[in-house]
PDB file of N, H, CA, C and O in Angstrom:
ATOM      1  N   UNK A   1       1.744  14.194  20.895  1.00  0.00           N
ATOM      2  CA  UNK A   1       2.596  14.124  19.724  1.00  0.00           C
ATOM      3  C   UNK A   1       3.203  15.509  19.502  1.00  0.00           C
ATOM      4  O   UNK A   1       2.447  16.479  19.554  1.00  0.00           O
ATOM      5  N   UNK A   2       4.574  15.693  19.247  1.00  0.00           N
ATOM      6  H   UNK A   2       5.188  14.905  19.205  1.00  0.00           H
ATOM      7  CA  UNK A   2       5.308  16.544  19.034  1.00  0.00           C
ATOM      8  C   UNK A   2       4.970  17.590  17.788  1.00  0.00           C
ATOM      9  O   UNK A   2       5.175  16.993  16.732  1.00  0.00           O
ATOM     10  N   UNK A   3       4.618  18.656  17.608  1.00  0.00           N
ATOM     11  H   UNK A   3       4.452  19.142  18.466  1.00  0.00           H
ATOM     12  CA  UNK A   3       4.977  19.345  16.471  1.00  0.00           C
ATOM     13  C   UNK A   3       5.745  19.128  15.281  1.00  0.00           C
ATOM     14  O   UNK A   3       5.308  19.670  14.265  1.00  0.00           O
ATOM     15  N   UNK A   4       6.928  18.366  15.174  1.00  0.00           N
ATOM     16  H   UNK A   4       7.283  17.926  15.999  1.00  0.00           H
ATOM     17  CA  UNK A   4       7.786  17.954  14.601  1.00  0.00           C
ATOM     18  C   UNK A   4       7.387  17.039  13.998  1.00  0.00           C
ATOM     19  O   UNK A   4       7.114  17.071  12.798  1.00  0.00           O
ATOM     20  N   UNK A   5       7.272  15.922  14.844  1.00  0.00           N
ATOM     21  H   UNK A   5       7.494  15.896  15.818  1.00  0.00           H
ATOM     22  CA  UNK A   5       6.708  14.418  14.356  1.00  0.00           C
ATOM     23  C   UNK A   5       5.493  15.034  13.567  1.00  0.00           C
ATOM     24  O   UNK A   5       5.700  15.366  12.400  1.00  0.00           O
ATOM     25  N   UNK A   6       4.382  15.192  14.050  1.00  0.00           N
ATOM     26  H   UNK A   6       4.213  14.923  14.998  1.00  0.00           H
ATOM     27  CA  UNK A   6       3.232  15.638  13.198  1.00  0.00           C
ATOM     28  C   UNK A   6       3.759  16.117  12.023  1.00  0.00           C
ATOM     29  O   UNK A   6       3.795  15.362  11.052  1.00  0.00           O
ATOM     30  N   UNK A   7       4.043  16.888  11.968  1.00  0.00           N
ATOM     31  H   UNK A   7       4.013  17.502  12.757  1.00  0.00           H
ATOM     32  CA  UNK A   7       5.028  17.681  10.325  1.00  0.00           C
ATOM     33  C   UNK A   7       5.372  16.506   9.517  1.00  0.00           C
ATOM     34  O   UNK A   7       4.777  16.094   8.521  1.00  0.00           O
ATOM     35  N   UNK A   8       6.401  16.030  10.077  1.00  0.00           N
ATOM     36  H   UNK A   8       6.884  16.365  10.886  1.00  0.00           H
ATOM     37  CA  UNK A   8       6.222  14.813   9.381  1.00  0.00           C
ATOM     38  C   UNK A   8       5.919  13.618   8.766  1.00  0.00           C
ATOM     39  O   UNK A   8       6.420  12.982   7.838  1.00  0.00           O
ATOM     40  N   UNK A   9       4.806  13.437   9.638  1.00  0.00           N
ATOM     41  H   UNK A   9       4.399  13.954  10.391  1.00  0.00           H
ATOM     42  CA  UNK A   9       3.815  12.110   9.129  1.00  0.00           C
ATOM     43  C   UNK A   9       2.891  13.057   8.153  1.00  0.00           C
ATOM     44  O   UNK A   9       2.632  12.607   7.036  1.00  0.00           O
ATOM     45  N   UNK A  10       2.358  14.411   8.544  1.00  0.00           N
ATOM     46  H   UNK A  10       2.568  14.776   9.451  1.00  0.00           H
ATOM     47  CA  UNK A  10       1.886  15.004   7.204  1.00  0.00           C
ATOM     48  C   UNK A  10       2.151  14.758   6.310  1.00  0.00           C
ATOM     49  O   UNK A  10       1.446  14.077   5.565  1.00  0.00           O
ATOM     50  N   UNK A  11       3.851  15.445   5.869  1.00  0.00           N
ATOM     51  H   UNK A  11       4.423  15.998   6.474  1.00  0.00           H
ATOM     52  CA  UNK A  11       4.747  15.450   4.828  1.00  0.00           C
ATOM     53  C   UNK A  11       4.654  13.832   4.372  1.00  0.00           C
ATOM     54  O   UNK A  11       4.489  13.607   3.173  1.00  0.00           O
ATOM     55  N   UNK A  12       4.755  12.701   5.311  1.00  0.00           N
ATOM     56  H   UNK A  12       4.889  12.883   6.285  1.00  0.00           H
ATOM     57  CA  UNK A  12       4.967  11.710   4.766  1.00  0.00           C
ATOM     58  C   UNK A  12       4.019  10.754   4.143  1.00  0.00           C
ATOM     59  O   UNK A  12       4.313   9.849   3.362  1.00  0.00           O
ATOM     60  N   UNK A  13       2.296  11.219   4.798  1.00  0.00           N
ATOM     61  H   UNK A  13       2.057  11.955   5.432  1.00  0.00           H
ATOM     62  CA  UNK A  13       1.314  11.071   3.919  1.00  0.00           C
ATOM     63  C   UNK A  13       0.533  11.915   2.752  1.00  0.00           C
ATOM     64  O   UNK A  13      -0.579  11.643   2.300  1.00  0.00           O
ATOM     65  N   UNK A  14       1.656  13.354   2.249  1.00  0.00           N
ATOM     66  H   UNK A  14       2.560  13.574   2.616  1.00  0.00           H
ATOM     67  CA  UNK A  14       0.787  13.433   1.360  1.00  0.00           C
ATOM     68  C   UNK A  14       1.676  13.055   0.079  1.00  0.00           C
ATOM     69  O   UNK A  14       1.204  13.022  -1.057  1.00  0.00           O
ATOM     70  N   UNK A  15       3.765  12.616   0.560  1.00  0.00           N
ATOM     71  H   UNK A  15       4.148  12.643   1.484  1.00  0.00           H
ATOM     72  CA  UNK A  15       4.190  12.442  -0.262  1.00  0.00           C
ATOM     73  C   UNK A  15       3.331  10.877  -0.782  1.00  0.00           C
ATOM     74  O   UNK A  15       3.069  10.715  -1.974  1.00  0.00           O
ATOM     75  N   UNK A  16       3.035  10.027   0.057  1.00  0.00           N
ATOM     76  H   UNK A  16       3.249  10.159   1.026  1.00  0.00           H
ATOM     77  CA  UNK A  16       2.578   8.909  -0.317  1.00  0.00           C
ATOM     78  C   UNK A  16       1.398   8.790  -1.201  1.00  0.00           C
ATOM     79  O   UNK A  16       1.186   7.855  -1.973  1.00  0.00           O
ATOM     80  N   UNK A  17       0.357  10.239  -0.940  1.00  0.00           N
ATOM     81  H   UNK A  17       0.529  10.998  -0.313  1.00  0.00           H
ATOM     82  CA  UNK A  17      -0.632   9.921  -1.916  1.00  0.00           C
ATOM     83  C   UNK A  17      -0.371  10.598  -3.244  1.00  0.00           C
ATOM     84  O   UNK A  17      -1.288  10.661  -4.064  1.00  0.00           O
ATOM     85  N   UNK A  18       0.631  11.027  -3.467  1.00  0.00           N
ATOM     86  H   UNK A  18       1.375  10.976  -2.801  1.00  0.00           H
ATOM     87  CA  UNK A  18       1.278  11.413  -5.116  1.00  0.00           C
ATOM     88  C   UNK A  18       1.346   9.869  -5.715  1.00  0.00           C
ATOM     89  O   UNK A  18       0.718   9.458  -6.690  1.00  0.00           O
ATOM     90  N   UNK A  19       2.244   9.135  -4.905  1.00  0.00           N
ATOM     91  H   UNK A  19       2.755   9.469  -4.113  1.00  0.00           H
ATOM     92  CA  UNK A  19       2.411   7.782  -5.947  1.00  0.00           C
ATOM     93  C   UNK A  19       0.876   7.267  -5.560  1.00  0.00           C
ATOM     94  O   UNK A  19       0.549   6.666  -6.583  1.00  0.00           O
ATOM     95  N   UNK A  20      -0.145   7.186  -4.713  1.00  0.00           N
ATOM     96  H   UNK A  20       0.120   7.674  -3.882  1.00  0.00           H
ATOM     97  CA  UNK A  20      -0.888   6.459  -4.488  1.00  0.00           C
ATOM     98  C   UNK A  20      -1.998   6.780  -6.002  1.00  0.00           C
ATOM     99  O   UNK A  20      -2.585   5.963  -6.711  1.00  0.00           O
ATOM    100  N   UNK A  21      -1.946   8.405  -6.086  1.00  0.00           N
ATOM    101  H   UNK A  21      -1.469   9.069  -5.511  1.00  0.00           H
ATOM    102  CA  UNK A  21      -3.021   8.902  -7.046  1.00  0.00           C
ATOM    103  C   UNK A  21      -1.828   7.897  -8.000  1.00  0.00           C
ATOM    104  O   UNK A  21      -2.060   6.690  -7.927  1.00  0.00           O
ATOM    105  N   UNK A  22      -0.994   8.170  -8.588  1.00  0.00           N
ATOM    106  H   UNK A  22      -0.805   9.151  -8.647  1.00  0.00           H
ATOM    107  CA  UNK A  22      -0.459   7.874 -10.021  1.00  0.00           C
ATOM    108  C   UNK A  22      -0.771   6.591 -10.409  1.00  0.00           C
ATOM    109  O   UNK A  22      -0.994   6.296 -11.583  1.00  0.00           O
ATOM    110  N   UNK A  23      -0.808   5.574  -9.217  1.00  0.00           N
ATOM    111  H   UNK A  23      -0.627   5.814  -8.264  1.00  0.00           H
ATOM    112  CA  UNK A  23      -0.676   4.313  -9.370  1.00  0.00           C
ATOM    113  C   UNK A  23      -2.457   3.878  -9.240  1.00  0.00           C
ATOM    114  O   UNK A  23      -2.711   2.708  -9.525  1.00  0.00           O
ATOM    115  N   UNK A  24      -3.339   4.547  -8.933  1.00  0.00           N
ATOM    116  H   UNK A  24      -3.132   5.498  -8.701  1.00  0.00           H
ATOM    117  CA  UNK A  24      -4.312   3.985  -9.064  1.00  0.00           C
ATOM    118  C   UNK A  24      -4.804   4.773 -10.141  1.00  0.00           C
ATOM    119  O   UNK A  24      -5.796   4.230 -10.627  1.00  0.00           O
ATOM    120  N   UNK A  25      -4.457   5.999 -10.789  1.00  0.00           N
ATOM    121  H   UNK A  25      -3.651   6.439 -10.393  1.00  0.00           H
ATOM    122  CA  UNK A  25      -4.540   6.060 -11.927  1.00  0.00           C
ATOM    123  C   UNK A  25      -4.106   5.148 -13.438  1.00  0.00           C
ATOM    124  O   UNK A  25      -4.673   5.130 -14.530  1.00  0.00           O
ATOM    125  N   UNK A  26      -2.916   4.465 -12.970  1.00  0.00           N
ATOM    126  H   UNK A  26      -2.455   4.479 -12.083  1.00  0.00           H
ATOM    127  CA  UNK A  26      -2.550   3.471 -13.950  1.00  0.00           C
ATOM    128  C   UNK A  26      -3.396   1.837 -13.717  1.00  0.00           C
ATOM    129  O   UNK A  26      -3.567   0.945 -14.549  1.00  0.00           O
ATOM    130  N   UNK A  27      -3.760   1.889 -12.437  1.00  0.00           N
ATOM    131  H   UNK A  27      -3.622   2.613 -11.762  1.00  0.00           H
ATOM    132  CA  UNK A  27      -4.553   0.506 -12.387  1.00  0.00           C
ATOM    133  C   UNK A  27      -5.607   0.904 -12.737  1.00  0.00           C
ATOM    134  O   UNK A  27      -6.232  -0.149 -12.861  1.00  0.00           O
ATOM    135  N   UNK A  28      -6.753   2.261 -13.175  1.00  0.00           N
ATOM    136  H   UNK A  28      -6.246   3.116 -13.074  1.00  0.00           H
ATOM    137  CA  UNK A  28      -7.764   2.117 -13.471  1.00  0.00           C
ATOM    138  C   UNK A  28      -7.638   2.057 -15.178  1.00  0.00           C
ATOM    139  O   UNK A  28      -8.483   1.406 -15.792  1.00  0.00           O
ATOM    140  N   UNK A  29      -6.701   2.664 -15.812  1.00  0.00           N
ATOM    141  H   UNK A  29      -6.014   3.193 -15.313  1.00  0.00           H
ATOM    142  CA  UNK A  29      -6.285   2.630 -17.234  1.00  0.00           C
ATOM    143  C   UNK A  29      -5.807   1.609 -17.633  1.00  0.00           C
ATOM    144  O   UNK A  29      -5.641   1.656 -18.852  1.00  0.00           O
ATOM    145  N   UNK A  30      -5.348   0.241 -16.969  1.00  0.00           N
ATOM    146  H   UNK A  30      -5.482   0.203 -15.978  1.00  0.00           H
ATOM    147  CA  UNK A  30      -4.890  -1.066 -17.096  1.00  0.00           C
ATOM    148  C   UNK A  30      -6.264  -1.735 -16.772  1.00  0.00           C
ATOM    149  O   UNK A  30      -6.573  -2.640 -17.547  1.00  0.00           O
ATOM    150  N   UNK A  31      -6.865  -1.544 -16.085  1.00  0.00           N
ATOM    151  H   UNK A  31      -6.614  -0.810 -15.455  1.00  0.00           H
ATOM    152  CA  UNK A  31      -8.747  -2.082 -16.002  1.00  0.00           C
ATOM    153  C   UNK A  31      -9.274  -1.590 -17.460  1.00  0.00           C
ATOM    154  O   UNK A  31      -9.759  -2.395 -18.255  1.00  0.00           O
ATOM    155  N   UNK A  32      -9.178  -0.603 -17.665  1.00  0.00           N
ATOM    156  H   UNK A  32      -8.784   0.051 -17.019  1.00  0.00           H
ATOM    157  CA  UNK A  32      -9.958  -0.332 -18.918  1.00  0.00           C
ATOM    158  C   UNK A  32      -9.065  -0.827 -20.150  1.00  0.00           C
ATOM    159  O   UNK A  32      -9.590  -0.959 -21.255  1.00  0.00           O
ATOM    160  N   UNK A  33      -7.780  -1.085 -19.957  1.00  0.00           N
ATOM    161  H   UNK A  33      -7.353  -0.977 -19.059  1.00  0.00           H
ATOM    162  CA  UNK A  33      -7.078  -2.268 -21.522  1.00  0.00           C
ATOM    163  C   UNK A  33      -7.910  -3.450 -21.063  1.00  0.00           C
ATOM    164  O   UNK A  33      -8.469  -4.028 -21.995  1.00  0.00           O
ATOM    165  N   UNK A  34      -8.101  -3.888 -20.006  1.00  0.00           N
ATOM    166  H   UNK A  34      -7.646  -3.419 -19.249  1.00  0.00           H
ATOM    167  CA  UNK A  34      -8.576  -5.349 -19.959  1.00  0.00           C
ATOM    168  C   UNK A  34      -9.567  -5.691 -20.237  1.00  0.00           C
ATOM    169  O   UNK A  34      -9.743  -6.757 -20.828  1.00  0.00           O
ATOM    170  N   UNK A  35     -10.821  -4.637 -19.787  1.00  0.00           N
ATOM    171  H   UNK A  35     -10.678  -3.771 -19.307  1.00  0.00           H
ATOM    172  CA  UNK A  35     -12.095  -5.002 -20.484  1.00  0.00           C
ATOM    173  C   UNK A  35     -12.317  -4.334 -21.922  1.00  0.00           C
ATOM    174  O   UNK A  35     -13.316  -4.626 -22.578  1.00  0.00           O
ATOM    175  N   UNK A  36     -11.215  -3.293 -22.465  1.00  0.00           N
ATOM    176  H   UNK A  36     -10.402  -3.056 -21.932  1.00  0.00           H
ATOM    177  CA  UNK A  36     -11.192  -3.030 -23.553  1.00  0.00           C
ATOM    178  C   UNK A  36     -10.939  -4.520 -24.689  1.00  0.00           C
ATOM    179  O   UNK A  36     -11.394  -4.726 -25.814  1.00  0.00           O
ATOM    180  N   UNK A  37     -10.155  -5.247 -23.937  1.00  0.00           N
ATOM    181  H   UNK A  37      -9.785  -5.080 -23.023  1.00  0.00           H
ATOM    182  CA  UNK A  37      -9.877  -6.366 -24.950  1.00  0.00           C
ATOM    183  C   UNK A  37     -11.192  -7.569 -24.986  1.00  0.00           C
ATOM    184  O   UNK A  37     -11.290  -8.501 -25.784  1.00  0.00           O
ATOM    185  N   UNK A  38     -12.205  -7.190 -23.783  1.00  0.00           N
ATOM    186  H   UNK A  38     -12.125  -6.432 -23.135  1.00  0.00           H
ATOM    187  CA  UNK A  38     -12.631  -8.443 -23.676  1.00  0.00           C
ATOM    188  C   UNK A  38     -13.979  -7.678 -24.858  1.00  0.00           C
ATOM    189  O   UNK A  38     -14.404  -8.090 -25.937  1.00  0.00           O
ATOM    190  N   UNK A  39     -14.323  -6.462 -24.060  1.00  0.00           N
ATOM    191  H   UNK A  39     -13.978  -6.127 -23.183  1.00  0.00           H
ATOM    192  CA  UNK A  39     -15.545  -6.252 -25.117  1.00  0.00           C
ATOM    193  C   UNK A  39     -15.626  -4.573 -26.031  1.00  0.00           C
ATOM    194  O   UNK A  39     -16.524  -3.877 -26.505  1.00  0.00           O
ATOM    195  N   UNK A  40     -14.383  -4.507 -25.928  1.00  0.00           N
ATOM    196  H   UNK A  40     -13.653  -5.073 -25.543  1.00  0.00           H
ATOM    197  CA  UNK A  40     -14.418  -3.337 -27.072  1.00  0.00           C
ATOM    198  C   UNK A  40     -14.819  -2.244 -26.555  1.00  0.00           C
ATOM    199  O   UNK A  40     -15.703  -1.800 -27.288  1.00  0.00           O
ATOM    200  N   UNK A  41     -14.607  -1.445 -25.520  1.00  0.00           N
ATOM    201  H   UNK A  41     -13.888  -1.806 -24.925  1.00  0.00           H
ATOM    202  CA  UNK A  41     -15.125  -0.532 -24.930  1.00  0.00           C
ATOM    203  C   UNK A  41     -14.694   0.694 -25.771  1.00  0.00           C
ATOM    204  O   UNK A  41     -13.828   0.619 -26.642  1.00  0.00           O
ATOM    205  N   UNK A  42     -15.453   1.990 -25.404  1.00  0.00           N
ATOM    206  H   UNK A  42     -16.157   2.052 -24.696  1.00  0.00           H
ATOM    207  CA  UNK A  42     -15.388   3.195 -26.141  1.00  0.00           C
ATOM    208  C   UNK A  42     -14.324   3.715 -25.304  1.00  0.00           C
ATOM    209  O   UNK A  42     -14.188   3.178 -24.204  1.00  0.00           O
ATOM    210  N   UNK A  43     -13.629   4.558 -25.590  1.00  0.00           N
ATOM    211  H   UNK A  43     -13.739   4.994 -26.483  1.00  0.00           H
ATOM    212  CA  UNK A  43     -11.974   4.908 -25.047  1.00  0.00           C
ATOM    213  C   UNK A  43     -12.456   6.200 -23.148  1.00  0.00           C
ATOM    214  O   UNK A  43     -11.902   6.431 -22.074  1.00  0.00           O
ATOM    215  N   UNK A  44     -13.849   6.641 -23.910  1.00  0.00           N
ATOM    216  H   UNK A  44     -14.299   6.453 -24.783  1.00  0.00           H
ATOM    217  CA  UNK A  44     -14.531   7.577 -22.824  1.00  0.00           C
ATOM    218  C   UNK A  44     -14.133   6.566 -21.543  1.00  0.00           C
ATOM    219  O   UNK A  44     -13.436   6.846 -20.568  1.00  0.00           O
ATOM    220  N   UNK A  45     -14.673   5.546 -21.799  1.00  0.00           N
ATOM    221  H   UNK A  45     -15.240   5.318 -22.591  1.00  0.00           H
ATOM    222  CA  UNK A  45     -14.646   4.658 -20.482  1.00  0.00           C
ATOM    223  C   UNK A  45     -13.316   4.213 -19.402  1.00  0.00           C
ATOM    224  O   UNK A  45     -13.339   3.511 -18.391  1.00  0.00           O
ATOM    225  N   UNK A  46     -12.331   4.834 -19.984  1.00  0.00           N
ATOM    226  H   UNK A  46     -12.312   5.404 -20.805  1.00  0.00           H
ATOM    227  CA  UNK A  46     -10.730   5.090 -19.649  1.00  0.00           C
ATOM    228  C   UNK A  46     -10.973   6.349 -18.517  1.00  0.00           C
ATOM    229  O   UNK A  46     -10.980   6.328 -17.287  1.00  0.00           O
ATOM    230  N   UNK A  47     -11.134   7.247 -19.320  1.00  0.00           N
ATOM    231  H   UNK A  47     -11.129   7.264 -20.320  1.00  0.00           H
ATOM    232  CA  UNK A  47     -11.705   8.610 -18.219  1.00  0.00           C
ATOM    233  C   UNK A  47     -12.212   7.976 -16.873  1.00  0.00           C
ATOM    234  O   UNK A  47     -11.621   8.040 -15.795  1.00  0.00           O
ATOM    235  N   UNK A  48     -13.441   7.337 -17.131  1.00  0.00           N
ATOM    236  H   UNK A  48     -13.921   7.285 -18.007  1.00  0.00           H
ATOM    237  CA  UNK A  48     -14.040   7.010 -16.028  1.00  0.00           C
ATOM    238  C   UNK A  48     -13.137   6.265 -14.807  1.00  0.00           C
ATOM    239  O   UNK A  48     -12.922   6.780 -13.709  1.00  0.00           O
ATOM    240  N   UNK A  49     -12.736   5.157 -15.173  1.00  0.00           N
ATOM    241  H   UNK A  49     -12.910   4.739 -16.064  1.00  0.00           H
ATOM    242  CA  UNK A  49     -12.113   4.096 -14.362  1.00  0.00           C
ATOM    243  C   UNK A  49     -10.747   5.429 -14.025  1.00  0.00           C
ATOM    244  O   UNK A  49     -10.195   5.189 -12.951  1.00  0.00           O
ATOM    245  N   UNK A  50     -10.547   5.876 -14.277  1.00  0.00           N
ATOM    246  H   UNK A  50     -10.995   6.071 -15.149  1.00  0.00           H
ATOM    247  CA  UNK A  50      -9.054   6.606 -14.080  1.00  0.00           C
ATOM    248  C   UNK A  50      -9.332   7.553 -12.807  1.00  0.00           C
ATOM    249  O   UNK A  50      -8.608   7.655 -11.817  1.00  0.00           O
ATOM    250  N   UNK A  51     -10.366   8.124 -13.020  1.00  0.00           N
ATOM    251  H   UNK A  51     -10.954   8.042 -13.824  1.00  0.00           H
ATOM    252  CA  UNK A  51     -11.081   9.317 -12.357  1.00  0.00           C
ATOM    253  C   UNK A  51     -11.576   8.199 -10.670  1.00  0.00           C
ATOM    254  O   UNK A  51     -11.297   8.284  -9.474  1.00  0.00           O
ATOM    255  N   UNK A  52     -12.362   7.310 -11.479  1.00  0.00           N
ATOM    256  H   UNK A  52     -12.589   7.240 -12.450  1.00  0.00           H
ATOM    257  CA  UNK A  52     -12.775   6.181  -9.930  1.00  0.00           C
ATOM    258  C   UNK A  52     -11.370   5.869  -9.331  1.00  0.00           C
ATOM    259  O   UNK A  52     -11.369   5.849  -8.100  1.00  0.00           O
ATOM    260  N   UNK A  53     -10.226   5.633  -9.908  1.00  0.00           N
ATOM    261  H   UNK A  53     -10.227   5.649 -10.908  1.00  0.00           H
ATOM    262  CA  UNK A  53      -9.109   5.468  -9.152  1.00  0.00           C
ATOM    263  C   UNK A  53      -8.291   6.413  -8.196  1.00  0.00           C
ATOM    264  O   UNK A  53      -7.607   6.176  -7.200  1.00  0.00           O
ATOM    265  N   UNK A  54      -8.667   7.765  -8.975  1.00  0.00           N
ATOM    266  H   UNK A  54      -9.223   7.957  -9.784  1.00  0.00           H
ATOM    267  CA  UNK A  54      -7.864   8.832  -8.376  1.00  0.00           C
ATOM    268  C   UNK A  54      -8.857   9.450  -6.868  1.00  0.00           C
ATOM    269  O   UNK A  54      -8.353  10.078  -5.937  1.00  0.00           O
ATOM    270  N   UNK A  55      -9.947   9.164  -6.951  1.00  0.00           N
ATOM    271  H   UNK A  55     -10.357   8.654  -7.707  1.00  0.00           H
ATOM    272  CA  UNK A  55     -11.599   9.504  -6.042  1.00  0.00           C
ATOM    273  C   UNK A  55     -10.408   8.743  -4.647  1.00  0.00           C
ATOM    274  O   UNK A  55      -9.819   9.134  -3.639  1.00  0.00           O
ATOM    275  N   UNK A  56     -10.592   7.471  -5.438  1.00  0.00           N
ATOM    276  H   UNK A  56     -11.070   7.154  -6.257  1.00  0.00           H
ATOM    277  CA  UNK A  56     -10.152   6.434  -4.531  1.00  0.00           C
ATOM    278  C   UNK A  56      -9.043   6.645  -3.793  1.00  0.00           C
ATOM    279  O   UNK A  56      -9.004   6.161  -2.661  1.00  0.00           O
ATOM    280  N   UNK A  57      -8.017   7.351  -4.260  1.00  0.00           N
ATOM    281  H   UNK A  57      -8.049   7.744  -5.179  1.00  0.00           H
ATOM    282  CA  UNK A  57      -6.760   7.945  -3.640  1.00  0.00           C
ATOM    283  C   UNK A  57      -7.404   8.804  -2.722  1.00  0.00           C
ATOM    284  O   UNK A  57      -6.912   8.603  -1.612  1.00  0.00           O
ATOM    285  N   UNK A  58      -8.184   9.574  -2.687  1.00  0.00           N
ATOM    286  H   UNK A  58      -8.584   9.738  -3.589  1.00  0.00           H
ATOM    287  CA  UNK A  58      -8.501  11.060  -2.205  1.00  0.00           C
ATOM    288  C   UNK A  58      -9.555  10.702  -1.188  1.00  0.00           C
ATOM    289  O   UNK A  58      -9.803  11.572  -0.353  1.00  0.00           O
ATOM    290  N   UNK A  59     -10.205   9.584  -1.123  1.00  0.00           N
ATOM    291  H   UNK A  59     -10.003   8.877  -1.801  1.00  0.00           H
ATOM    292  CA  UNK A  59     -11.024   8.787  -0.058  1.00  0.00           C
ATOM    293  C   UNK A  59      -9.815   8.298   0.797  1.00  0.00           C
ATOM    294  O   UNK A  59      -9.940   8.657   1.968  1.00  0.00           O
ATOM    295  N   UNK A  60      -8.861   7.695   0.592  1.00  0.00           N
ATOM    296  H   UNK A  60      -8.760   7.403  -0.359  1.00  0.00           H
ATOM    297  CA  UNK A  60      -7.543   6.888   1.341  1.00  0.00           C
ATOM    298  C   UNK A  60      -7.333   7.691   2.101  1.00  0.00           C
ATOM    299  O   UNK A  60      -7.448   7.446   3.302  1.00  0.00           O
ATOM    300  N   UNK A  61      -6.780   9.481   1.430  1.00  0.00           N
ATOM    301  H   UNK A  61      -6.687   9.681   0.454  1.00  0.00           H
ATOM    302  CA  UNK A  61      -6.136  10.496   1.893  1.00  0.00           C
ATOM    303  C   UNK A  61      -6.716  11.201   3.164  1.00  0.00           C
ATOM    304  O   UNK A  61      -6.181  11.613   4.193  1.00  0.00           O
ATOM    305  N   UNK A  62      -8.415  11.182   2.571  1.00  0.00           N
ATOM    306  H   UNK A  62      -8.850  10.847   1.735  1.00  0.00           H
ATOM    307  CA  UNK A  62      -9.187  11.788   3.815  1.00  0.00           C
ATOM    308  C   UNK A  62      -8.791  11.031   5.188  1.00  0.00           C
ATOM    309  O   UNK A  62      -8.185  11.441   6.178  1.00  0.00           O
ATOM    310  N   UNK A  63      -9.410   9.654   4.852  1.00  0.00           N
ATOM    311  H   UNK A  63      -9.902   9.321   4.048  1.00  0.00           H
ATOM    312  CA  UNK A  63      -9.100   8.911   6.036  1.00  0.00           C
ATOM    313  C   UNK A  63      -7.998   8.720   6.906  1.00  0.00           C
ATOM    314  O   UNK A  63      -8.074   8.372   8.085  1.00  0.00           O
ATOM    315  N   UNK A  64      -6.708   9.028   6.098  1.00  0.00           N
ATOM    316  H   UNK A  64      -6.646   9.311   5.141  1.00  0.00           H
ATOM    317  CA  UNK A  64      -5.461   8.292   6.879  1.00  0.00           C
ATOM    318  C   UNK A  64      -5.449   9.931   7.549  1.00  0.00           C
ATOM    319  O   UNK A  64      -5.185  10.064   8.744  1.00  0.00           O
ATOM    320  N   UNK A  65      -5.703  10.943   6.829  1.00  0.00           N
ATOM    321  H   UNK A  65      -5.917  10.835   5.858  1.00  0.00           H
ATOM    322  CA  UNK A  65      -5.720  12.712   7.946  1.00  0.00           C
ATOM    323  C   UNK A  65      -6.625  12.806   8.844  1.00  0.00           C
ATOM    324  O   UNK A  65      -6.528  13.648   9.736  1.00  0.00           O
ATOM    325  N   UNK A  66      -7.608  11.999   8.765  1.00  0.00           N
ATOM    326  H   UNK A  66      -7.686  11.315   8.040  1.00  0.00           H
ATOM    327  CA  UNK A  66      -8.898  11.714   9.857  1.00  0.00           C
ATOM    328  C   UNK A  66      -8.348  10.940  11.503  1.00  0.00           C
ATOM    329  O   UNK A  66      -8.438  11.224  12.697  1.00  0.00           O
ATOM    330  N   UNK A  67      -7.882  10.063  10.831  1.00  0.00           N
ATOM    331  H   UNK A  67      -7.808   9.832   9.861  1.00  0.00           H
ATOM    332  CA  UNK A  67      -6.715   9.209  12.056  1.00  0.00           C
ATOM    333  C   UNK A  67      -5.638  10.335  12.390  1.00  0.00           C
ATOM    334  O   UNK A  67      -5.572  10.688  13.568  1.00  0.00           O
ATOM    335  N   UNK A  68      -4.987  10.790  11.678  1.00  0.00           N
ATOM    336  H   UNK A  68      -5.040  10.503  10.722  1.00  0.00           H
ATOM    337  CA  UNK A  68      -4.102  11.461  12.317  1.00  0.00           C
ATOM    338  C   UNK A  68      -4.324  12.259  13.186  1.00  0.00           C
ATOM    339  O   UNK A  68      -3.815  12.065  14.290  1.00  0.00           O
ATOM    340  N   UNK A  69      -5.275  13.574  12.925  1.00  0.00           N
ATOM    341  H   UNK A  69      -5.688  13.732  12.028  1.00  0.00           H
ATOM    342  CA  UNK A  69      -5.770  14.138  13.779  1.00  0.00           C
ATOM    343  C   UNK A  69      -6.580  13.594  14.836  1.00  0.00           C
ATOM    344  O   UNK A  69      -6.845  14.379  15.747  1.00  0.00           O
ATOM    345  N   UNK A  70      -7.082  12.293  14.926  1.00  0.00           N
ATOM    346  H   UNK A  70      -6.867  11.656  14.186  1.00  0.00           H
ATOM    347  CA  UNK A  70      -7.905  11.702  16.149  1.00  0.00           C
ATOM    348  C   UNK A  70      -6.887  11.458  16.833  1.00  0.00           C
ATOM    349  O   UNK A  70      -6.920  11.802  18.014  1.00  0.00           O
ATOM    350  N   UNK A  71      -5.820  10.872  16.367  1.00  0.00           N
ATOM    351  H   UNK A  71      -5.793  10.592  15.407  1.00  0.00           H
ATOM    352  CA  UNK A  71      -4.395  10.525  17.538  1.00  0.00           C
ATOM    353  C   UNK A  71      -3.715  11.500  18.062  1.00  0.00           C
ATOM    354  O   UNK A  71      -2.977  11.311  19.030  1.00  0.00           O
ATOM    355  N   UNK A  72      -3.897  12.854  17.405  1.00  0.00           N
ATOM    356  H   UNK A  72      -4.497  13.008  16.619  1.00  0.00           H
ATOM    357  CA  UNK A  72      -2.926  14.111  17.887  1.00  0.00           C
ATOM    358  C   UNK A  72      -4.303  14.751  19.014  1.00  0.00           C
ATOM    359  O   UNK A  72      -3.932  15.500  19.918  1.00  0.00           O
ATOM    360  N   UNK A  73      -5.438  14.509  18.936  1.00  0.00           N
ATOM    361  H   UNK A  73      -5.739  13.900  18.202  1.00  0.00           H
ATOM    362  CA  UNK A  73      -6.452  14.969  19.698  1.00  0.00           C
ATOM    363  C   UNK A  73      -6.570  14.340  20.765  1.00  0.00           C
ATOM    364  O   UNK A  73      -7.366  14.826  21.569  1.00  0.00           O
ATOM    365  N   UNK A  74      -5.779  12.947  21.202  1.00  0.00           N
ATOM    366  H   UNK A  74      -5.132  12.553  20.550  1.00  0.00           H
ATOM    367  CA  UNK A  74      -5.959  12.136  22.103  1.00  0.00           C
ATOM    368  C   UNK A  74      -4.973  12.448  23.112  1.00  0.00           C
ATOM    369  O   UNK A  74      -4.918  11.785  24.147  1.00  0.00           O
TER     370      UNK A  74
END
């Protein structure tokens, strides 16, 4: 794999995990309206699910740079 190309699938997976964090930040804060409505949760519990979403981005991120570099090593 080219220098170039590599650069760019970088560039193009870490632009992807900006929306990936934002958006699993809003699905963990849309989890916590939902069980907020079912049983009244304390607002702390927003933090949490938000934080498990963004982990979750940053687990995605490791992995998809884990592959990359196994394919540029091959």
């Amino acid at each position: 794999m080219s220098d170039k190309k590599f650069i760019l699938k970088l560039l193009a997976i870490a632009t992807n995990f900006i929306f990936e964090v934002i958006a699993a930040i809003l699905v963990g804060y849309f989890i916590y309206l939902l069980l907020d409505r079912l049983f009244t949760l304390d607002s702390s519990i927003s933090i949490i699910f938000m934080v498990l979403g963004a982990l979750a981005a940053v687990s995605n991120l490791m992995r998809r740079v884990y592959r990359l570099g196994a394919k540029r090593n091959d």
